[in-house]
C-alpha positions, 0 to 999 in steps of 0.5 A: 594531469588527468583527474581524479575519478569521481567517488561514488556513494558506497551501495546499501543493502537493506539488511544495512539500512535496516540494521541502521535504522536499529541502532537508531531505534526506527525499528526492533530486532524481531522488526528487523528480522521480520522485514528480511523475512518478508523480503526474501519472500518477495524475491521467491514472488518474483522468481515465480513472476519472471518465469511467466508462462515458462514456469506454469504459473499463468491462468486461474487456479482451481480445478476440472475447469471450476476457478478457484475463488477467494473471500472476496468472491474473486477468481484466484489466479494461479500466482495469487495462491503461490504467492501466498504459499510463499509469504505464509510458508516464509513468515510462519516459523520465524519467531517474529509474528504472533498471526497473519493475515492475507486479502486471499483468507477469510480469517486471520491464522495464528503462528502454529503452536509448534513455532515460538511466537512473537510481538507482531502482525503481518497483513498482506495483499500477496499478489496486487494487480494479479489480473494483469499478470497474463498481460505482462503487466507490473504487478506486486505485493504489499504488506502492513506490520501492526503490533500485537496488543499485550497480553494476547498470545493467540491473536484473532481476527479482532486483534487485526482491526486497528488503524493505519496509524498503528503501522509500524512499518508498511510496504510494497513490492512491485514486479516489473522491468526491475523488483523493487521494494518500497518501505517504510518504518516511520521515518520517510518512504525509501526505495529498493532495487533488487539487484539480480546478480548479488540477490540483495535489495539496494537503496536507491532513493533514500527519503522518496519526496511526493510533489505537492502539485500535479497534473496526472491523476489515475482513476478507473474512467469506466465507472464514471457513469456509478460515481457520486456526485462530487466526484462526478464534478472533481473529475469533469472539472480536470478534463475541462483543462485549462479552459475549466475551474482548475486552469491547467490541463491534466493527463490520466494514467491508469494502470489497473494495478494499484502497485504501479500506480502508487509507484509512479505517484511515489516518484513523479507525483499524481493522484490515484482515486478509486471512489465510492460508487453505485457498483461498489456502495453496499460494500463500502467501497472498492479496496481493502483498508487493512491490505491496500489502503492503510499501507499505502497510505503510511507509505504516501503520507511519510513521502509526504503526499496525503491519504484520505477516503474523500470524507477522512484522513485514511490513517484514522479510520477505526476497522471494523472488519478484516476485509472491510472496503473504502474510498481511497485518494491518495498522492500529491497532497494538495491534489488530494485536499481539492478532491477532498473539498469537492466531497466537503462542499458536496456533504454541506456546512455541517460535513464542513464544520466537522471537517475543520474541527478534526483538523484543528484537533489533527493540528494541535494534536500534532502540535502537542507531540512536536512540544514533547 
């Protein structure tokens, strides 16, 4: 007698997995909706993408040979602007935001008055990693959601500047061999792939798990020569291998596009750092706390890794400004609480002392919600 056919488990579209996520209240209607905006905009992103050099859309933007520049002080490439059209364009009559705000602007935009308003702010990096682009690179987009503080119907720049952990939701897509989108609401890290043929996101691995422990870590090798002194130590005791303090070897990825670098620590673990450094140290850092940093750090620490600046938890830093720059170490948790010791040490007793008590205060606080 032949066998039964195995019974496979029925595919999930986000729009059903985010509809779940509602009836169970992980999100609201307007934050369902929003989602499903941001997504479709993502798929319009990687349409653009795919068509490469067919579509026109490779090189820098700007005109009579003169690149085009954005806040940062960076040459914009073609894709960067059409991306960000295309999230702006998507997210501005919906009825779901009150403001946004994108890396490529210098300022947050409120919702025109001509559309209604609503309860949410949308941070974006509409095109990370843009300078691989002409190389065929995996690039992405990631996006933060906060919500509007009450009473405030024109949100400004100001309204922007809360920490990470004020997320509601966070996450990024990425364009390689497939599209995929990673995300979160707050309640674990789950992966989507774009199915082409149909045009939905489909899960693919619901509750995406950080190992703790790794061997890989993914760091920018070339400004070794800029960093501090504890990093100095932290990355000359890995290349030591088995022979040095750590006592196993390591391998090193970098990809130059935090995107694929955060998604391959999502998947198969690793540490990505980008440290505090002498080119970098007047600007506070490298990255962007309230387009790179703060989303990826909501989405690494609900698959159970941990975020830090080297000196704090990343989800706690109070924002000062909507472009500020920080040191980001972010992956396979105890990887990162080694990094994190080695600037400790570093910093003295004092540093220390602080330390240990914000992770009491961390522990108990967290203990207080549990009892609750």
């Amino acid at each position: 007698m032949p066998s039964l056919p195995q019974r496979t488990a029925p595919s999930i579209s986000l729009t059903q997995f985010l509809i779940e996520a509602q009836r169970a209240g992980h999100v609201s209607p307007d934050l369902r909706l929003l989602i499903e905006v941001v997504a479709r905009a993502c798929k319009r992103i990687s349409i653009a993408v795919g068509k490469g050099a067919l579509g026109g859309v490779l090189g820098e933007a700007g005109t009579d040979g003169e690149a085009s520049m954005n806040i940062q002080g960076e040459a914009q490439k073609k894709l960067d602007v059409i991306a960000n059209d295309v999230l702006m364009e998507a997210n501005a009559w919906g009825g779901h935001l009150a403001g946004l705000a994108s890396e490529e602007m210098d300022h947050s935009q409120p919702i025109p008055d001509v559309y209604p308003r609503g309860n949410y702010l949308l941070l974006f990096d509409p095109l990370d990693g843009s300078s691989n682009i002409d190389v065929n690179i995996s690039v992405g987009t990631i996006f933060s959601v906060l919500r509007c503080p009450d009473g405030v119907t024109t949100p400004c720049d100001e309204n922007f500047l809360q920490p990470g952990t004020a997320q509601v939701c966070a996450g990024y897509t990425t364009y390689g061999p497939s599209t995929m989108l990673v995300l979160t609401v707050g309640h674990g890290t789950h992966a989507f792939t774009l199915d082409r043929e149909i045009g939905s996101f489909m899960l693919t691995t619901r509750d995406m798990r950080i190992p703790g422990e790794t061997r890989e870590f993914a760091v920018n090798m070339s400004n070794q020569r800029f960093w501090e002194a504890p990093m100095q130590e932290y990355v000359g005791d890995l290349l030591a291998g088995s022979e040095g303090p750590r006592g196993k070897d390591f391998n090193m990825r970098w990809v130059a596009s935090m995107v694929a670098d955060v998604h391959r620590i999502l998947t198969r673990g690793g540490i990505f750092s980008y440290p505090l450094d002498r080119k970098c140290a007047a600007k506070g850092g490298k990255l962007r706390l309230m387009y790179e940093a703060n989303p990826m750090s909501l989405l690494v620490e609900q698959a159970g890794g941990a975020a830090s600046t080297g000196r704090q938890r990343m989800l706690e830093v109070q924002p000062t400004g909507l472009h500020q720059r920080v040191p980001v170490f972010l992956g396979s948790r105890r990887e990162v609480e080694t990094a994190v010791e080695y600037h400790r040490r570093h910093d003295g007793p004092e540093a220390e002392a602080r330390s240990n008590a914000n992770a009491n205060a961390n522990a108990n606080a967290n203990a207080n919600a549990i009892g609750a």
